[in-house]
Every structure is written in C-alpha cells, then in structure tokens.
C-alpha positions as CSV (number, residue, x, y, z in Angstrom):
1,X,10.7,-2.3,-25.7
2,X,7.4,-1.8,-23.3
3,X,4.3,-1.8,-24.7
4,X,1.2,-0.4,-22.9
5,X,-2.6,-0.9,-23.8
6,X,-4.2,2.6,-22.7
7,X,-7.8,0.9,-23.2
8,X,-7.0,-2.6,-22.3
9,X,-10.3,-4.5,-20.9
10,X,-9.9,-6.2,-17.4
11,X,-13.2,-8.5,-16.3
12,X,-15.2,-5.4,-18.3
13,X,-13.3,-2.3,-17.0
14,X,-11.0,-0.4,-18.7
15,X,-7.5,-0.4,-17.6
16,X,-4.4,0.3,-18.8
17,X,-2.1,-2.5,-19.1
18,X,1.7,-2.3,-19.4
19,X,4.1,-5.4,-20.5
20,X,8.0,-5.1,-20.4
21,X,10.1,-8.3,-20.2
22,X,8.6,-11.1,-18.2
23,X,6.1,-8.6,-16.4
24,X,2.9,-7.3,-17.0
25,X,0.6,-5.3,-15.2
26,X,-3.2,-4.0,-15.3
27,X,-3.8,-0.7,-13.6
28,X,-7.6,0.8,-13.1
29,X,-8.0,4.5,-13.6
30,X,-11.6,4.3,-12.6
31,X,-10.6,2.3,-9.1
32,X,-8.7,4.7,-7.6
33,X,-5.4,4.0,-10.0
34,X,-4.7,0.4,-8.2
35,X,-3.0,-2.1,-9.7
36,X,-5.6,-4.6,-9.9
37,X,-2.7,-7.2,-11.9
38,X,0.9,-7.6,-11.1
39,X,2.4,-10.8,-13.0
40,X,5.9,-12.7,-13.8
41,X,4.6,-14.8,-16.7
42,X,7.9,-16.8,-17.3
43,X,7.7,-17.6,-13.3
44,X,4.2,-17.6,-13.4
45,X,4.0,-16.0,-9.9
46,X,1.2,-13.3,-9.1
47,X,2.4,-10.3,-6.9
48,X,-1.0,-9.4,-6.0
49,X,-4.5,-10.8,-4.9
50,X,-5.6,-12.1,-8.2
51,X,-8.9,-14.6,-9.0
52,X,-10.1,-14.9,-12.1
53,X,-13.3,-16.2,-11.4
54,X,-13.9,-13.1,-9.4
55,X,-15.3,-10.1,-10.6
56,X,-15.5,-6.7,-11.1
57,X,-17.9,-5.5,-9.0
58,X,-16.8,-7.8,-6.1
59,X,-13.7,-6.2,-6.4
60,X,-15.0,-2.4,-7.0
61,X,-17.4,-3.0,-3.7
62,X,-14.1,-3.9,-1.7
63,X,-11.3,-2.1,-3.1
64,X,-8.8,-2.3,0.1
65,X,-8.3,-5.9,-0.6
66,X,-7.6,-6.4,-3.9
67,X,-4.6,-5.3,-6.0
68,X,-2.5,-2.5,-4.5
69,X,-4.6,0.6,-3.2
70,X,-3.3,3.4,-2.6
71,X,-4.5,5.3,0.7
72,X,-4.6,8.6,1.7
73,X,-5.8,8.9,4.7
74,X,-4.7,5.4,6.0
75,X,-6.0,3.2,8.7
76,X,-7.7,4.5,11.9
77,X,-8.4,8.1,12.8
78,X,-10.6,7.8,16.8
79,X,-13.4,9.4,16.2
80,X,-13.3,10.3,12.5
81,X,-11.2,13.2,13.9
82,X,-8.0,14.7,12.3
83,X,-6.5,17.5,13.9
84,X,-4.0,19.4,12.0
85,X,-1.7,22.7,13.3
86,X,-4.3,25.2,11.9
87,X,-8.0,22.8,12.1
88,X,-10.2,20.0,13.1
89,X,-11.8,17.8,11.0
90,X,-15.2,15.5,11.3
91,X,-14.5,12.5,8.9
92,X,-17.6,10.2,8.5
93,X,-17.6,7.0,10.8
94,X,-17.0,4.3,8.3
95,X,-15.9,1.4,11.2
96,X,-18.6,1.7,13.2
97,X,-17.8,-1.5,15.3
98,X,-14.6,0.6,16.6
99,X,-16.0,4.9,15.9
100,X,-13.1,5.3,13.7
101,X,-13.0,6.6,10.2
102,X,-10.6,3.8,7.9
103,X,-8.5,4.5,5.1
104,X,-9.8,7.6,3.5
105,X,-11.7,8.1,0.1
106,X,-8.8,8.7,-2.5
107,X,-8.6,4.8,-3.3
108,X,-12.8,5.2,-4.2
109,X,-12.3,8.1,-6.6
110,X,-11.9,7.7,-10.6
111,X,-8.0,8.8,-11.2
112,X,-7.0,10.5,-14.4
113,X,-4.2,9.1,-16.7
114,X,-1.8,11.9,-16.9
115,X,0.6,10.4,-20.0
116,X,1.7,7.1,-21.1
117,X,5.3,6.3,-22.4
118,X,6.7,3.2,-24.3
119,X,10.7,3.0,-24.2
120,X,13.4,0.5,-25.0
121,X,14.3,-0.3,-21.6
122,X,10.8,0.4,-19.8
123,X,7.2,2.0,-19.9
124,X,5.8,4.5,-17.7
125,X,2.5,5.8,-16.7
126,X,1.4,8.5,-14.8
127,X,-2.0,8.9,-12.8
128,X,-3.5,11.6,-10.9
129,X,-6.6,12.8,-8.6
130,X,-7.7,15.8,-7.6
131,X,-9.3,16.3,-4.4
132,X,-11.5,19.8,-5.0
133,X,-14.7,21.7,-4.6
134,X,-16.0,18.9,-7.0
135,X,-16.0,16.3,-4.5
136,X,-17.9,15.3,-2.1
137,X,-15.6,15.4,0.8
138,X,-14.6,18.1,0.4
139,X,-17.2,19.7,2.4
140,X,-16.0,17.6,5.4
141,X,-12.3,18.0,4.2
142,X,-12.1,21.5,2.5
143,X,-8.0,21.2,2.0
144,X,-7.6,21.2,-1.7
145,X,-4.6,18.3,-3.3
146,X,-3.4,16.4,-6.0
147,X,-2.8,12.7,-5.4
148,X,-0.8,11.5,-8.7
149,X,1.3,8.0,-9.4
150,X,4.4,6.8,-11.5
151,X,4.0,3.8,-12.2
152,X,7.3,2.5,-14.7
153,X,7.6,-1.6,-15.7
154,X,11.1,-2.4,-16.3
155,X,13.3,-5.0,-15.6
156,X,13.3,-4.3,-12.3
157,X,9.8,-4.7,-12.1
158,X,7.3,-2.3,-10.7
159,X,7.8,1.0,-9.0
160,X,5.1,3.4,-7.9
161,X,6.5,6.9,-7.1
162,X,4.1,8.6,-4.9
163,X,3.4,12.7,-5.0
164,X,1.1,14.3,-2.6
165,X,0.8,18.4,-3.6
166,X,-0.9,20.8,-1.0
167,X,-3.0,23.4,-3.3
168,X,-4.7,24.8,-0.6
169,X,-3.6,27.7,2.1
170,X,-4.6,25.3,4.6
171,X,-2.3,22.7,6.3
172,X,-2.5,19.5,4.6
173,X,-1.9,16.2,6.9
174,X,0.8,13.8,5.4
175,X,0.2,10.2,5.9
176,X,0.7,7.7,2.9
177,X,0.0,3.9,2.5
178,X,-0.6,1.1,0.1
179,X,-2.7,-1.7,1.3
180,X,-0.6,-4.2,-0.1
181,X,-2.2,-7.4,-1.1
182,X,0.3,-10.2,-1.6
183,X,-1.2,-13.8,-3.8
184,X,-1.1,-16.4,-1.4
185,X,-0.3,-19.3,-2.5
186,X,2.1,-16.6,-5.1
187,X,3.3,-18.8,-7.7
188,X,1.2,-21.2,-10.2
189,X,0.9,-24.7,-8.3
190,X,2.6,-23.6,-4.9
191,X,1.0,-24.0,-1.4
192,X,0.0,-21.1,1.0
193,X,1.6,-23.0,4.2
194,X,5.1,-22.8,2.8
195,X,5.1,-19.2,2.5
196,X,7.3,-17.3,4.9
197,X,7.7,-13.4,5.8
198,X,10.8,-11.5,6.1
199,X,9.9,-8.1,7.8
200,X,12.6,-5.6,9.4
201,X,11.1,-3.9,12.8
202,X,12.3,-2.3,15.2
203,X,9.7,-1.8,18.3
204,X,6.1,-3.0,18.1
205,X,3.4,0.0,18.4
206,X,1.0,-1.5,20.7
207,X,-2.7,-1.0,20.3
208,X,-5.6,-1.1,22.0
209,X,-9.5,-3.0,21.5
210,X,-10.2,-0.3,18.6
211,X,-7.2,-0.9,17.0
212,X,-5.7,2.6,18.0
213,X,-1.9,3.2,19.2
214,X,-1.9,3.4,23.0
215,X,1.3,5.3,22.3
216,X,3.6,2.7,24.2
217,X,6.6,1.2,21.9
218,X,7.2,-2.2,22.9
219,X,10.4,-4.5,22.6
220,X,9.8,-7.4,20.2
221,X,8.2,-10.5,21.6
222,X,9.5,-14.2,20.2
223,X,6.6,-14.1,18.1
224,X,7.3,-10.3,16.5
225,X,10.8,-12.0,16.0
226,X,9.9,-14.9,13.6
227,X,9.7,-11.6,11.1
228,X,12.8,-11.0,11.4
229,X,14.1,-14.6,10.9
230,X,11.6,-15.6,8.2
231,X,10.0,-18.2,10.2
232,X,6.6,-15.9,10.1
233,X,4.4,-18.2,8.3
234,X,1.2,-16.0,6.4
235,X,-1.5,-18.9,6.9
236,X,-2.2,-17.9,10.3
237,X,-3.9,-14.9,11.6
238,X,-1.9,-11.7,11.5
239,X,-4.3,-9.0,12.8
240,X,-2.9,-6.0,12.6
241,X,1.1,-6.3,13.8
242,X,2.8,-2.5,13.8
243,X,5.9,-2.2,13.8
244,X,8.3,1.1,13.3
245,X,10.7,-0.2,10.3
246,X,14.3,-0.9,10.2
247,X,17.0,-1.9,7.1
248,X,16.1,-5.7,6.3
249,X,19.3,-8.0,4.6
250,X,18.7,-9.5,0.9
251,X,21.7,-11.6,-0.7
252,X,24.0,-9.6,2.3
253,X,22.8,-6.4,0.9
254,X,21.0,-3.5,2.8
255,X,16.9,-3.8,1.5
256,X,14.8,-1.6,3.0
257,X,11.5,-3.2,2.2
258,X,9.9,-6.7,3.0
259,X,10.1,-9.9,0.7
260,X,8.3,-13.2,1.2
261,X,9.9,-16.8,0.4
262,X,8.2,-19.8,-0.6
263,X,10.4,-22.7,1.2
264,X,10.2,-25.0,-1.0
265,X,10.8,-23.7,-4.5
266,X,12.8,-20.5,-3.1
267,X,10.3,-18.3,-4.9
268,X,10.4,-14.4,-3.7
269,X,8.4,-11.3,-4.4
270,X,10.1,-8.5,-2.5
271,X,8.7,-5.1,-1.8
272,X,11.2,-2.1,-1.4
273,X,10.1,0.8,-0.2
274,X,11.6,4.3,0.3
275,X,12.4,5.6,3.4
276,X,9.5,7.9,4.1
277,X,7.8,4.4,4.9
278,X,8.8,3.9,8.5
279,X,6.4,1.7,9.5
280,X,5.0,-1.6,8.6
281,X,1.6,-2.6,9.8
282,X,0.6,-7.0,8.7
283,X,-2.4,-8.1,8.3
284,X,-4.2,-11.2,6.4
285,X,-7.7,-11.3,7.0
286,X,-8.1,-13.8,9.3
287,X,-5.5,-15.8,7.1
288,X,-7.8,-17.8,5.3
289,X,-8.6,-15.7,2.8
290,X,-5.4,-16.4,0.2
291,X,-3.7,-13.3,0.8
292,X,-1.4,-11.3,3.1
293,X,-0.6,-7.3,3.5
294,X,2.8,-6.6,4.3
295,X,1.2,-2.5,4.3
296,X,3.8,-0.1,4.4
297,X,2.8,3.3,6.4
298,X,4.7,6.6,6.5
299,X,2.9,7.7,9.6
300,X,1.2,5.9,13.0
301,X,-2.2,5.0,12.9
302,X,-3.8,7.5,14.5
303,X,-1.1,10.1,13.6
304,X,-2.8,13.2,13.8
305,X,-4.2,13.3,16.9
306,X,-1.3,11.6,19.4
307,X,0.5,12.9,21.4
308,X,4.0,11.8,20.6
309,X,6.4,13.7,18.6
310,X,6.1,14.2,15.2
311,X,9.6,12.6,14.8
312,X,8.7,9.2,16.3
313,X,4.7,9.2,14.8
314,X,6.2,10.4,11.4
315,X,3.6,12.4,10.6
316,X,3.9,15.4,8.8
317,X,2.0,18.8,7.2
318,X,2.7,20.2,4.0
319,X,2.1,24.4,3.2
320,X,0.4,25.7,0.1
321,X,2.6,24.1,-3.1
322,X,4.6,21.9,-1.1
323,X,5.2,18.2,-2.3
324,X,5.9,15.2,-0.5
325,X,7.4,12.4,-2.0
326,X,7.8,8.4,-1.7
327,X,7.9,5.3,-3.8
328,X,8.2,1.7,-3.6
329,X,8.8,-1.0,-5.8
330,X,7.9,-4.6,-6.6
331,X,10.4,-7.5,-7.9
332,X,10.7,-11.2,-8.1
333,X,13.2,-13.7,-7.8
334,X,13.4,-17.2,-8.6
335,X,15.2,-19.5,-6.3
C-alpha cells in the first residue's frame, strides 16, 4: 500500500512525501512542484541531486539544479523574444552574459496540490499552477494556462504526466522540459568516474557562442557517439550537447528514454520519456559539481523564433481549451 505525508518537513519546507515499495520521494509545492528527493532505499541509490548538508535556501535560490524542475519556457529564447502565430513577446533578460531569457518562471512559482491518493499498488499526487492576471508575468506574458503534474510511486517507480491547458483566446507556445538532475556518484559508496551515459540521438543541433541553434543538423562526431555506446563518461564537461532523439535499446527492448550505468556494480537509473520529448540537450555544470542533466526537451532551443519547420523544431501552439500532453518516468535497476 502507498503512503503519502501531505505535510511532511524537508530541511524546513513543507513537502509532500510519497513511499511505495523500496521508493520514496519528497515533492515541494512551494518550489515550483519539483521533486526535490527521489530514493531506492533497499539500493540505496539517489535519482536526483541530493546533499544533506545543503539547504533550503541554497536550493530555493537555484532551483534549476536541484531535484527535477519542471520548465516552461525552457532554455534560450535570443533576445527574451517569443514570437507566436498571433504575437510577440518581450521576456525579461535573465542571461545577461548571452541577451537571452532562460528557462521561464513556472519552476519559481508556489504550485497547488490538487488531490493525493493512497492505493494498494501505488500513490498518486496531483499538482497544478496557474499562470493568470495574479502574476507577475503576466503583464509581459498576458496568455493565460494551467501547468498541473501527476506524479504516481509504484513499483515502477516514478512517473510525472505533464498537462499544459491554454485558457486564454491567445495562442499559447508549447515547449516542455525537466531539468533533470541525475546524483553523481548515484548509489551510497560508488564513485562519479565509473558512471557512464547511454543516450539515443539522431543528429546534433549545433549551436553558436550564445548557446542558440544555428539551425544546421549535424551528423554525429566520434565524440556524440560514445552516447550511443555507453562509453560517455559524466565527470567531464558536457556543456550543452543537443541532440534530436531516437529509440535507445534496454535488455533488447525498445526504451525511449536515457539510462546511466555505474561500471562497476551495474547500477542503473533509467529515464523514459514519452514521445513528445524529441530532443535531449546534456549538460553537467562544468562536471565537477556531482551531478549530470540528461534534460529532455519537446522543442529546439530557440523554438519560437527559427526558421525551420515546425515538424523538425517540434514546436507547437495550442488554441483556447486545448491540452498538450507528455510524461516520463524514473526506474532503477540493480546489476
């Protein structure tokens, strides 16, 4: 049977915390609905960035990097411009070192738990945001949404269904990510250099000194290729690597998602994702700061203002009441 802990306290905040099997996990309502906790206690393996000496503020006053964030709008727009069919829009300039607005505001707003549910074979709970005349972008963004999360602990471990709910008569720009931190080293007493990367792309996106698609699709060079063979290792620099996505192999099975390996005790935390996510942008932080992100994107950077088709940047509007849809989950496997 799941159990969940609607006022559960994480380092002082409170969270919501769900247990089912040999998994638990702490989600933060008032951070932007992340999961700030993702754990396989018999493995002892942490999913996500986790410190425990670390704490909440550090972790409120960089929200991108810890946990699993979920974005909207993600990575780099030039300018802090989005151009949709039916506007423009002036974002604030929030990488001023490149003149690009980065990763939206969603992620920095409280999020409202919608309903909890404890069943026999898993527990589910539902989060949601509102973006409104109530907030503060929405001067600059005046396209009103709802943002909301699944998140249901089973067996299977975590999955995160995604809706994104146009409420406004204007067009509302669909780009979705989660930037995805991954524990490095990931299991208790395990060592960052034998961690390897599995990731299934297609063509690189190149990009250019402000970290912007130049719209060119590039074949894969020998080092894109050590994704595809697992010989990636994390504790290097990865500075933003984009890729479109392809179907990876797990066991001989189709897996459309990423997993990581740790070579010497066969440890795995594998991240399925649906197939709105057709790209997969990695990046580690200069590699030395004990985590990865394997960041699953459904859109380019850059996506509303290139001039590529919509069917190779994947980007995509939804009218008034529309919904679109995606989800991912989050497993482990013991070698």
């Amino acid at each position: 049977m799941g159990n969940i802990v609607s006022n559960y306290d994480f380092k002082g905040v409170e969270c919501v915390r769900m247990q089912h099997g040999r998994y638990f996990c702490v989600i933060a309502p008032s951070m932007g609905a992340s999961v700030l906790r993702l754990r396989d206690e018999e493995n002892k393996i942490d999913v996500f960035r986790y410190c425990e000496s670390v704490t909440a503020d550090e972790i409120n006053s960089a929200r991108e990097i810890w946990g699993l964030p979920t974005l909207y709008l993600p990575n780099r727009f030039a300018d802090g411009i989005v151009l949709t069919s039916d506007d423009e829009y002036q974002l604030p300039i929030n990488e001023k070192q490149f003149h690009n607005t980065i990763h939206g505001w969603v992620h920095k707003r409280a999020h409202t738990v919608e309903s909890t549910a404890e069943e026999q074979d898993k527990c589910v709970v539902v989060t949601s945001f509102t973006h409104d005349e109530n907030d503060e972008m929405f001067e600059l963004f005046p396209v009103k949404f709802k943002i909301s999360s699944t998140f249901t602990l089973s067996d299977d471990g975590l999955k995160q269904e995604i809706n994104l709910t146009n409420l406004s008569k204007k067009a509302l720009p669909v780009s979705l990510c989660t930037h995805t931190t991954i524990n490095s080293p990931m299991v208790d007493g395990g060592e960052e250099k034998d961690l390897r990367l599995f990731v299934p792309i297609g063509k690189k996106c190149e990009l250019n000194d402000r970290c912007l698609p130049t719209e060119r699709l590039l074949e894969l060079s020998d080092w894109d290729k050590e994704y595809l063979t697992g010989k990636m290792p994390t504790l290097q620099e990865l500075d933003n690597d984009m890729y479109t996505a392809e179907m990876n192999k797990l066991d001989g099975e189709d897996f459309y998602g990423v997993y990581v390996k740790d070579t010497v005790n066969g440890t795995m935390v594998l991240n399925e994702v649906s197939k709105e996510f057709r790209f997969w942008n990695m990046w580690n932080h200069n590699g030395v700061n004990h985590y990865f992100c394997p960041e699953p994107m459904t859109a380019m950077i850059n996506c509303t203002n290139l001039s590529l088709p919509k069917d190779v940047t994947g980007y995509s509007e939804l009218s008034e009441g529309q919904t679109y849809s995606c989800w991912q989950r989050f497993a482990t496997k013991k070698g």
